[in-house]
C-alpha positions in Angstrom: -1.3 23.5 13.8 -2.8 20.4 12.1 -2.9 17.7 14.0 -3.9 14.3 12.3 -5.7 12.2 15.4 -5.2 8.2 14.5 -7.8 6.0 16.3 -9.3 2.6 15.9 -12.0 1.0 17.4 -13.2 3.8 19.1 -13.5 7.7 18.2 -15.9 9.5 17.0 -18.4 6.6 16.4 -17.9 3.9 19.3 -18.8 4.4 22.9 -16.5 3.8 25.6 -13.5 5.5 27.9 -11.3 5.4 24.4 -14.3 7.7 22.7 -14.5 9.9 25.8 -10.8 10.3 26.3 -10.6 11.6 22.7 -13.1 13.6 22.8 -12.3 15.5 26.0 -8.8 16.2 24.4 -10.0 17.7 20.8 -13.1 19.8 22.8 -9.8 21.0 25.1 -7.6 21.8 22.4 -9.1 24.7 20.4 -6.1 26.5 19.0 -5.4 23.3 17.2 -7.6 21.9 13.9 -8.2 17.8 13.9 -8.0 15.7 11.3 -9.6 12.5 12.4 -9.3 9.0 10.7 -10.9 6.1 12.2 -10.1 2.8 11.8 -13.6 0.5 12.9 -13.0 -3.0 14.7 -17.0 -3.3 14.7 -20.0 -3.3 11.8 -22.1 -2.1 14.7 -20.0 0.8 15.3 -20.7 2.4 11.9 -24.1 2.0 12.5 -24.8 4.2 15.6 -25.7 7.7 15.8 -23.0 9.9 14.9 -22.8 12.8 17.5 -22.1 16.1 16.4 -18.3 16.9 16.5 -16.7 20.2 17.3 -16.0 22.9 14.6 -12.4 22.6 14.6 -12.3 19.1 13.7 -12.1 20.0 10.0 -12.2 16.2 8.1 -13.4 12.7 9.7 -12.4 10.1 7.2 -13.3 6.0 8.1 -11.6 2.9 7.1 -12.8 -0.6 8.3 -10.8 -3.0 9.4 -13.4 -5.7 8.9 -15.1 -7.1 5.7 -14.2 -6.6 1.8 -12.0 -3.7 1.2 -14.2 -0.4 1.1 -15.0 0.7 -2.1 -13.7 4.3 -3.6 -10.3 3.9 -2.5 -7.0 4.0 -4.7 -6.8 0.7 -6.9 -4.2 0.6 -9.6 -5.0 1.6 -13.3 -4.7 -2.3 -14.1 -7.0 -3.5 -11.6 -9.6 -1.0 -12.4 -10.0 -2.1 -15.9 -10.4 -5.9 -14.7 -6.8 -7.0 -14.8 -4.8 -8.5 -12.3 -1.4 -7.1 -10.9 1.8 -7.7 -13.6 4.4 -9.8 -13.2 6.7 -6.7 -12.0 4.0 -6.1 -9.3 4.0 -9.4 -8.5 7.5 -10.3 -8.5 7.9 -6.6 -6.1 5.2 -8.2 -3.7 6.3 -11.4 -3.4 10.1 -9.9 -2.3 8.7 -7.6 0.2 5.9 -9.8 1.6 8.8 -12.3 1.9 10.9 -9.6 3.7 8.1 -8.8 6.0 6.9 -12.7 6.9 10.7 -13.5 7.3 11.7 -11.1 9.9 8.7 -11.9 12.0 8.2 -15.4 11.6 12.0 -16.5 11.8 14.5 -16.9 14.5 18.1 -16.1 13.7 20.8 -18.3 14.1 23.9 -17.0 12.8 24.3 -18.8 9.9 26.9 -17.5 7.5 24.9 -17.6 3.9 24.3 -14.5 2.2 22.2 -12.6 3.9 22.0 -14.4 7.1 21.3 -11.9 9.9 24.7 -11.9 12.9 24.8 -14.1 15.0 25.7 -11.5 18.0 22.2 -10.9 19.7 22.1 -7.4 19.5 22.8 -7.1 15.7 20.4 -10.4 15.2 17.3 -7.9 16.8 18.6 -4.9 14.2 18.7 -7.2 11.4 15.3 -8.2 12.1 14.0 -4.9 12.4 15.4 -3.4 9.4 14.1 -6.5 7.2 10.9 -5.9 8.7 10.6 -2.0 7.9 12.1 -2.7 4.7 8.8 -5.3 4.4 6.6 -3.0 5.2 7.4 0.1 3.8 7.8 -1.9 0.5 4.6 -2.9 0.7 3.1 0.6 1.2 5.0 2.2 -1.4 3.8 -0.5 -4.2 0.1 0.2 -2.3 0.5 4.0 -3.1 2.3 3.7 -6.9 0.3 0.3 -7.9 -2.3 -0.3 -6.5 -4.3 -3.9 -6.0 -2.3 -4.6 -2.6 -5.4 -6.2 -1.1 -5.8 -8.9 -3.8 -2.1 -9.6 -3.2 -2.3 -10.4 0.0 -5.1 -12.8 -0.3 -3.3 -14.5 -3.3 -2.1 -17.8 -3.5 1.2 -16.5 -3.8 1.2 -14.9 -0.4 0.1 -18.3 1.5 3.3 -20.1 -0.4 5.8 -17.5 0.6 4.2 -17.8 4.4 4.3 -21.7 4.1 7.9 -21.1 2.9 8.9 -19.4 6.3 7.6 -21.5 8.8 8.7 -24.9 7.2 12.5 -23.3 6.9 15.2 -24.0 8.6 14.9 -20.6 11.2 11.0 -20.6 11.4 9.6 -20.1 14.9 9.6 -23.1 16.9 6.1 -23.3 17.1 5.2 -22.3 14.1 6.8 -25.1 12.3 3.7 -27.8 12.2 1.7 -25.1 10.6 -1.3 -26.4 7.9 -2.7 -25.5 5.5 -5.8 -24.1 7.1 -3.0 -22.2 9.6 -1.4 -20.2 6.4 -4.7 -19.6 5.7 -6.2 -18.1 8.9 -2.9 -16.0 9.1 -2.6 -14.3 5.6 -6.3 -13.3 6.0 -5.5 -11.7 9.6 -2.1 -9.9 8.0 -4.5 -8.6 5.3 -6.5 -6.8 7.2 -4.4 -6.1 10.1 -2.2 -4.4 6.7 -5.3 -2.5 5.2 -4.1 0.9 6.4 -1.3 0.9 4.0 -4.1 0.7 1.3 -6.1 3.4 2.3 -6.4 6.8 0.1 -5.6 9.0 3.1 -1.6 9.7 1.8 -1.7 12.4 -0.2 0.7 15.3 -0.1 1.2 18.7 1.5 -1.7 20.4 -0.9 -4.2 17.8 -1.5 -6.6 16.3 1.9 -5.0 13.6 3.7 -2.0 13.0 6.2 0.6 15.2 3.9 -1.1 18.2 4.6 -1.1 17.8 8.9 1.9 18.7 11.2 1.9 16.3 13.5 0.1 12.7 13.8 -1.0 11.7 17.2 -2.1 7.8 17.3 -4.5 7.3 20.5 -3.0 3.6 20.7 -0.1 1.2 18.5 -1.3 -1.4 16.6 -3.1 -0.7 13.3 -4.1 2.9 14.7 0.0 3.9 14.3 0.5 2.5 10.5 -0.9 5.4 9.0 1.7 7.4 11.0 4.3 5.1 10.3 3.5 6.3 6.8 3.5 9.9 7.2 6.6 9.8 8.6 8.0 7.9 6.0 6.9 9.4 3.1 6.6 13.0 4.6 8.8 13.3 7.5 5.7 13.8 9.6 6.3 13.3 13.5 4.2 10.7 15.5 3.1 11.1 19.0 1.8 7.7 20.1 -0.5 7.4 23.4 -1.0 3.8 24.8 -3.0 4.0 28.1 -3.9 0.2 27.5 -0.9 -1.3 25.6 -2.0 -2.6 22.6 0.8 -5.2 21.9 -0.5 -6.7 25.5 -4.3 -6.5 24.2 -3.5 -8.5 21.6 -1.9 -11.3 23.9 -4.9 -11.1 26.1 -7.4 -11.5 23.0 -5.2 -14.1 21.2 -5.3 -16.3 24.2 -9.0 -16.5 24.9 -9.5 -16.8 21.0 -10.0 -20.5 19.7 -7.4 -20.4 17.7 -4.7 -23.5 16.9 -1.1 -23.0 18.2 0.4 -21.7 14.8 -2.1 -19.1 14.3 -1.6 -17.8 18.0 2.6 -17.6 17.5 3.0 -16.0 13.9 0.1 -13.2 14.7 1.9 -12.6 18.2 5.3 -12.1 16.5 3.5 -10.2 13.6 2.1 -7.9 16.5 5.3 -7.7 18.3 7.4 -6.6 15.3 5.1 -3.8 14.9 5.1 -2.6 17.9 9.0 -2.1 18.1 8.4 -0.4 14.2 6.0 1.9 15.7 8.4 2.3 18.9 11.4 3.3 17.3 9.9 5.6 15.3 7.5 7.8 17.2 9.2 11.0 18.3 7.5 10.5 21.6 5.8 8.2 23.5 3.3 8.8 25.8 2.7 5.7 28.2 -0.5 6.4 30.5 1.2 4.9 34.0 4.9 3.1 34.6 2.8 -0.3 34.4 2.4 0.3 30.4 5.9 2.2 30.1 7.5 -1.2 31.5 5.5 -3.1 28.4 6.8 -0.6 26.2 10.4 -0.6 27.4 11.0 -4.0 26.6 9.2 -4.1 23.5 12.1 -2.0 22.1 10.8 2.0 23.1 13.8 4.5 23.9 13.9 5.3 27.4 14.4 9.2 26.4 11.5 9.3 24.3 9.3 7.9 26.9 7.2 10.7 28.9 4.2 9.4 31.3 0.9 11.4 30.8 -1.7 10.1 33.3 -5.4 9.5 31.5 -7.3 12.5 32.5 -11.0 11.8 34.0 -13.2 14.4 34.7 -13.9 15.4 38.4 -17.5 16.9 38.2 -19.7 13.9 38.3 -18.4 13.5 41.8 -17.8 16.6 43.3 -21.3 16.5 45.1 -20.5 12.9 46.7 -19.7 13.4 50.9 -16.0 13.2 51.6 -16.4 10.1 53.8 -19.2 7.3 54.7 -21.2 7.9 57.8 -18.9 5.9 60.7 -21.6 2.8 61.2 -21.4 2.4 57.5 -20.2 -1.5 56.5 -21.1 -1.7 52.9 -18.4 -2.8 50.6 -18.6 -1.6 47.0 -17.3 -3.2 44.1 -17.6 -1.4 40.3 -16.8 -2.2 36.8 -17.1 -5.0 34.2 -17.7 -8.6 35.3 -15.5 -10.8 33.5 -13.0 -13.6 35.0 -10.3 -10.8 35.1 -11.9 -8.8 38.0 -11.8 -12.4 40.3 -15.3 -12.1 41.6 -14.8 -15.3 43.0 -11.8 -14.4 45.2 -14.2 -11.6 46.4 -17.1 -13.4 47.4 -15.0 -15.9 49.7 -13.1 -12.8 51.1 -16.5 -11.3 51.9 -17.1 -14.4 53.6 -14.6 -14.0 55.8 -15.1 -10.5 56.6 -18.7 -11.6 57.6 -17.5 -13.4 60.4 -16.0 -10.5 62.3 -18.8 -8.0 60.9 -21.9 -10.0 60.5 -23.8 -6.6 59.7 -21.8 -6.1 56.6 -23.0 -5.9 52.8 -21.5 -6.2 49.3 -22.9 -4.3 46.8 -21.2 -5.9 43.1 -22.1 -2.9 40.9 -21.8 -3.4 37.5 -22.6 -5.4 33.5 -21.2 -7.8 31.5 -18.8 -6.3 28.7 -17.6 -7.5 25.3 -16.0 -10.9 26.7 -17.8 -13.7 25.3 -17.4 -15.1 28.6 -18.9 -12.6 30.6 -22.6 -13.6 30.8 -21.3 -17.2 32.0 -18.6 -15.6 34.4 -21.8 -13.7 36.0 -24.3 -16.7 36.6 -21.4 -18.8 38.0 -21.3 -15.5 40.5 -24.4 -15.3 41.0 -24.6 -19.4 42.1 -21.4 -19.0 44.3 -23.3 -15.7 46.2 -26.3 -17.8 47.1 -24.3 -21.1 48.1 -21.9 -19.1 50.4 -24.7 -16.7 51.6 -28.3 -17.5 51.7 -31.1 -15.2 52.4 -31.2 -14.1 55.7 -34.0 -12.6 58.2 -34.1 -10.6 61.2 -37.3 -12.3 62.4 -40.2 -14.8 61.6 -42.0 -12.1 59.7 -40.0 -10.4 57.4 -38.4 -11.7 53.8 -35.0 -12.6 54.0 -32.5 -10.9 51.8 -28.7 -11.9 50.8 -26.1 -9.8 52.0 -24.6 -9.5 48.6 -26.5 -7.7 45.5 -25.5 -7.8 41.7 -26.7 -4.1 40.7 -26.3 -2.1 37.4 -25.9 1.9 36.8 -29.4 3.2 36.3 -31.4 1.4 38.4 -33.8 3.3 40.4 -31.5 2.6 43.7 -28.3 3.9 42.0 -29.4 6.5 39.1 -25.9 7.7 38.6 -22.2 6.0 38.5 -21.9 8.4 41.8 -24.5 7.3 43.8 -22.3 3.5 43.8 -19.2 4.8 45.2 -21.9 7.2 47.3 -23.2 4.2 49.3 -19.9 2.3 50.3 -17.7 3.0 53.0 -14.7 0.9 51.2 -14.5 0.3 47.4 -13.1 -2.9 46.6 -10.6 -3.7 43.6 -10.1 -7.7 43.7 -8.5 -8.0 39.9 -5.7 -10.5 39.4 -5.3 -8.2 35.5 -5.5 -4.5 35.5 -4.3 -1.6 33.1 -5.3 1.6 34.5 -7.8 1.1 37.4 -10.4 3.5 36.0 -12.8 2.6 39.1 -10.3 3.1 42.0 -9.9 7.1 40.4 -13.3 7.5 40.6 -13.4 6.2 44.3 -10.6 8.5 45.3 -12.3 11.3 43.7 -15.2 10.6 46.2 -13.0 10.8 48.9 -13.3 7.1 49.3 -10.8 4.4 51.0 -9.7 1.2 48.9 -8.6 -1.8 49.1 -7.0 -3.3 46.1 -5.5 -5.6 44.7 -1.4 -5.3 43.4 -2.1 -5.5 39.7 -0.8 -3.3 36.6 -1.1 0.5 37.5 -2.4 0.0 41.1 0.6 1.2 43.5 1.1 3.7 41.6 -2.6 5.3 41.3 -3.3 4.5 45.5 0.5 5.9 45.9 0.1 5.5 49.7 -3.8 6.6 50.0 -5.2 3.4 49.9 -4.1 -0.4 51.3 -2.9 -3.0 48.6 -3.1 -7.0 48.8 -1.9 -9.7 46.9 -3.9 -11.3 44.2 -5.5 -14.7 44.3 -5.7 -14.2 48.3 -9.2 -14.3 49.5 -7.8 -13.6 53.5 -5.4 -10.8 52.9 -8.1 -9.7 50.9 -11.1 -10.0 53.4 -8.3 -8.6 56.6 -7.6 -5.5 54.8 -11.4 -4.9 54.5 -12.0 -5.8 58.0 -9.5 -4.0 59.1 -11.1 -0.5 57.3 -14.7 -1.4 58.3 -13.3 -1.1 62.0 -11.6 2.2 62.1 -14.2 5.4 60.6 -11.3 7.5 61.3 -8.4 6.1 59.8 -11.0 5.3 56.2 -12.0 9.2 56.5 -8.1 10.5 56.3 -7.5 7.6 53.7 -10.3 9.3 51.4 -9.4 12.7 52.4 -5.8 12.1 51.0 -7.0 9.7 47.9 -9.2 12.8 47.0 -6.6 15.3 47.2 -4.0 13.1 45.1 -6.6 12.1 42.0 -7.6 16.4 41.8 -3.9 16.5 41.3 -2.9 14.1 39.3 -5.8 12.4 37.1 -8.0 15.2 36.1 -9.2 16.1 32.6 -7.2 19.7 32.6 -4.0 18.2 33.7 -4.1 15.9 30.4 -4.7 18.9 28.2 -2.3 21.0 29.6 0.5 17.9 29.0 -0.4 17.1 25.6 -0.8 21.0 25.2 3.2 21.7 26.0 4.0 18.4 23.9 2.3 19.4 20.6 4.2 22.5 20.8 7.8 20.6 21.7 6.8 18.1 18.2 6.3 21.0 16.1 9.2 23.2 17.3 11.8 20.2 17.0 10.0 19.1 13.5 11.9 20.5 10.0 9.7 22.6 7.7 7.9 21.6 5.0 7.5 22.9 1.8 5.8 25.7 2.7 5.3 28.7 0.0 7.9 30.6 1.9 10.6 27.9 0.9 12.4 27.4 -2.7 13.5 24.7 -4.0 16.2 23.8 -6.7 15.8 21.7 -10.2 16.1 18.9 -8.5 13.8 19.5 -5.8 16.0 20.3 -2.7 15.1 22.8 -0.6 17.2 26.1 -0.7 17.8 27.7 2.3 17.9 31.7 2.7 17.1 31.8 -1.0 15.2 35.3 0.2 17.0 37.9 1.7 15.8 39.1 5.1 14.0 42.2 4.2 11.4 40.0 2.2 9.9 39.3 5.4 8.9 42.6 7.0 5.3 43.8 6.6 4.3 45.9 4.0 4.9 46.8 0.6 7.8 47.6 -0.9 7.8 50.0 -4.1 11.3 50.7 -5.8 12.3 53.2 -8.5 14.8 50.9 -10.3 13.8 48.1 -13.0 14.7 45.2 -10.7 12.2 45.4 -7.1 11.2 43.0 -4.7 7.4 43.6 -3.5 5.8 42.0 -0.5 2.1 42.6 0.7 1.4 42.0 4.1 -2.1 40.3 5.0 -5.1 42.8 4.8 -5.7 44.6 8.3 -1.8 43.8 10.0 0.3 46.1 8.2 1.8 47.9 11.1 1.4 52.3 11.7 5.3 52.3 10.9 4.8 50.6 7.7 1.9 52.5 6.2 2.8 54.6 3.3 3.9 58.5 4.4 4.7 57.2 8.2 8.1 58.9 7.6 10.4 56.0 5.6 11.1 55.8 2.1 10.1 52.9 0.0 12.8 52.3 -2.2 14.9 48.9 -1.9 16.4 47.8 -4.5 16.6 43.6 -5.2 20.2 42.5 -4.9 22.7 42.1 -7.6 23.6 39.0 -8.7 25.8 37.2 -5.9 24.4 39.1 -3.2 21.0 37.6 -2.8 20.9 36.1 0.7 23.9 37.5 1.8 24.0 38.5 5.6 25.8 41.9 6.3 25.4 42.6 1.8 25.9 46.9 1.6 23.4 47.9 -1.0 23.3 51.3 -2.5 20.0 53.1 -1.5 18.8 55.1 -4.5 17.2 58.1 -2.9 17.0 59.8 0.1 15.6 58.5 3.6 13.7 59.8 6.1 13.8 58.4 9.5 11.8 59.2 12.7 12.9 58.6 16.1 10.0 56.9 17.9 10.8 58.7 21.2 11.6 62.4 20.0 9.3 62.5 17.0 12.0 64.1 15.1 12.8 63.4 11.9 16.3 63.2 9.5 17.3 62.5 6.2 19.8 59.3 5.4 21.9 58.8 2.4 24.6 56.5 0.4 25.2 53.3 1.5 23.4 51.7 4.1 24.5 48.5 5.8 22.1 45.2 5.9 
């Protein structure tokens, strides 16, 4: 089948786990051809080398989501010539826009004019969903017929209808006091958060683009599922959407370290939130990468049946070679990942204190670089200052150089080539977040047969699942007693890492994810009705006609008839089966059916000339005449 894979931000150009999960699941896939279209977050992403892709990814097409809109993609007739939208375009915007900035950016209260939503709660959520699709489906479908979408959005026009909502009577509470520079900042984020619906990738079932796939799989929500939202809408498509970090929560996170005013922060939240439960109710499944993200999803609006939890997969081999325990006077700690605020670094290094005091042999090794938080580098020094206040260099004697028991480190150094060698050279990996999705690093420690101690954050219980011990967050001395308490006992961290090992080979490897997404491509396509394929008529008015051939049309092979009226069908070159080859003992007269009998099942046709069968299991043959039944 065709499967149309919806990313953004991340495959085929940018690095990262996104890029990597993708790409282990198209390499996996072979029986299935890829159609890729990328949304980019990131100038710098179109700028790297592009590595070569697999043979069955047939198209790549690329959208930003950043800049002015790209050039070479569908503008109306009107705006191509120099002139703006009409008033009919305009007057259709300005209705749907409306419909779209109302159900988002409004809080019902019951009241009785026309078209007030309910005031009972349940219909008061369906009323605001239904405005909301009706928003933003209008908006795609004058995209697709008019054109000049983009300049709409950045209009004047738009800001008024926005300023309209949020100084009405039902506006958000605190998007009331929004100015002018508010309504600004927020119609430019809507316009390019609503690019997609702009983009030249609709076409239909025999043209490029997402008519022609069978199934739409978005690798997260947000602006990655619109163009599925659209392929369902305007060609029944189904969507698969895969959330292993849940967008919706993402955006919360990035909106709140953003400098952005009050306003700005509420309307794009609600904006994000409504389209999240769009995207929800219409996937035909969802696939949530641990119960941590299913939860999120839940109450954003998903169906409980249409929910289905497909752990990330990660690949095994990088530490297959790594020993299944630490040698038993081994008191390193390791930490690894990304240093930014939401690890708690800070929590860690007083813990470690503590633990120094009943082991004063033991080490930290913090393993790991800054990432794409703005805050990082600061968040690091401070780390750095805290490690030599709370633990200066030290020295076993007069003569030699004292060294700190705690060492910031980075994959690739000469000490620790590889991202093995880190969890290699701990006897307990430390997880000390207070925010966690999917803890990437405590897989990889489990797959070294490592013990853990963690914090009880997002997807943690449920990764450990007994093979590791788990402490509250914020709490330096449960913290530093649960590594104290490991450092102690060699045999109770070696069956620990012998059982962590043997639950991430069964659960979180990279041929366990195939296999899932494998049996659920199949369970899409099965349940999805056919398009208009060739072997499907329609009538004068376009509706598809059922059994408008009669069964025989089907069967291999072609069919010559000695009457005027003959149905012929040719079977592809080199499968036309030994029994079907001409002079393998049948005849090859069938006559077409008379009017009122095409498509009838259990129709008795007259056969015009003798017929001779062949038993397959006594080679004989005999002749058959008259009627025959179908």
């Amino acid at each position: 089948m065709r499967i149309g894979l919806l990313t953004e931000g991340g495959y085929p150009d940018a690095a990262g786990e996104s890029h990597a999960w993708c790409d282990r699941l198209v390499r996996g896939l072979t029986g299935h051809d890829f159609e890729v279209y990328a949304l980019s977050t990131d100038p710098r992403q179109e700028a790297r080398p592009r590595t070569a892709l697999p043979e069955h990814v047939r198209l790549v097409r690329r959208a930003p989501l950043w800049g002015s809109f790209p050039a070479g993609h569908r503008r109306a007739a009107a705006e191509r010539k120099g002139r703006g939208p009409g008033r009919r375009e305009r007057r259709r915007f300005a209705e749907r826009f409306g419909d779209l900035v109302t159900a988002f950016a409004t809080v019902p209260d019951g009241g009785g004019a026309a078209g007030d939503p309910p005031s009972a709660p349940d219909t008061s959520a369906t009323w605001k969903a239904d405005r909301f699709a009706t928003g933003l489906y209008g908006l795609a479908e004058l995209a697709r017929e008019q054109g000049g979408l983009p300049a709409l959005l950045h209009s004047e026009a738009a800001v008024r209808i926005l300023e309209a909502v949020c100084h009405g009577p039902r506006a958000l509470p605190a998007a009331q006091g929004a100015q002018v520079n508010d309504l600004l900042a927020v119609t430019d984020r809507l316009a390019l958060a609503l690019r997609p619906l702009s983009l030249d990738w609709y076409g239909d079932r025999h043209t490029p683009g997402l008519g022609g796939v069978d199934l739409c799989h978005a690798t997260s929500g947000g602006a990655a599922a619109l163009p599925g939202l659209l392929a369902k809408r305007f060609f029944g498509t189904p969507l698969l959407v895969t959330e292993y970090g849940v967008r919706l929560r993402e955006h919360y996170l990035a909106r709140a370290a953003a400098p952005l005013s009050v306003p700005v922060r509420a309307l794009l939240a609600a904006f994000q939130g409504a389209l999240a439960a769009e995207t929800y109710s219409q996937a035909a499944l969802i696939t949530p990468g641990n119960t941590h993200a299913r939860r999120w999803q839940e109450r954003c609006g998903a169906d409980r049946a249409r929910l289905r939890t497909v752990y990330p997969g990660m690949d095994a081999a990088p530490f297959a070679a790594v020993a299944d325990a630490a040698p038993d006077d081994s008191t390193t700690l390791v930490w690894v990942g990304t240093v930014e605020p939401a690890k708690d670094l800070i929590a860690l290094l007083h813990a470690f204190a503590e633990v120094r005091r009943a082991e004063p042999a033991a080490t930290l090794r913090i393993i790991g670089g800054t990432g794409r938080d703005p805050r990082a580098p600061g968040y690091l020094a401070h780390c750095r200052a805290l490690a030599a206040q709370l633990f200066p260099d030290e020295a076993a004697d007069v003569r030699t150089v004292g060294e700190s028991p705690v060492s910031f480190e980075e994959i690739g150094s000469p000490d620790l080539p590889v991202l093995a060698d880190a969890y290699a050279s701990g006897a307990v990996v430390v997880l000390s977040s207070v925010i966690e999705g999917f803890p990437r690093s405590l897989v990889e420690a489990m797959f070294c047969g490592r013990a853990t101690v963690s914090t009880d954050t997002g997807a943690v219980c449920e990764v450990i699942g007994g093979t590791g011990l788990v402490v509250p967050p914020r709490n330096p001395r449960a913290l530093a007693a649960a590594c104290t308490a490991l450092l102690a006992d060699p045999g109770r961290r070696a069956r620990l890492g012998a059982a962590a090992r043997a639950r991430a080979l069964e659960l979180f490897t990279v041929e366990q994810n195939i296999a899932a997404f494998r049996g659920i491509y199949l369970e899409l396509i099965s349940h999805a009705p056919a398009g208009p394929a060739a072997c499907r008529t329609q009538d004068a008015h376009g509706v598809p006609r059922p059994f408008a051939r009669p069964a025989e049309s089907h069967v291999p092979g072609r069919w010559a008839a000695t009457g005027t009226a003959t149905r012929a069908v040719t079977a592809p070159a080199g499968r036309t089966p030994s029994w079907a080859a001409p002079g393998a003992g049948r005849s090859a007269a069938v006559p077409a059916a008379a009017p009122g009998e095409a498509g009838g099942g259990g129709a008795v046709r007259d056969v015009g000339q003798a017929v001779r069968r062949k038993d397959p299991a006594s080679h004989q043959e005999w002749p058959v005449r008259g009627r025959e039944q179908w």
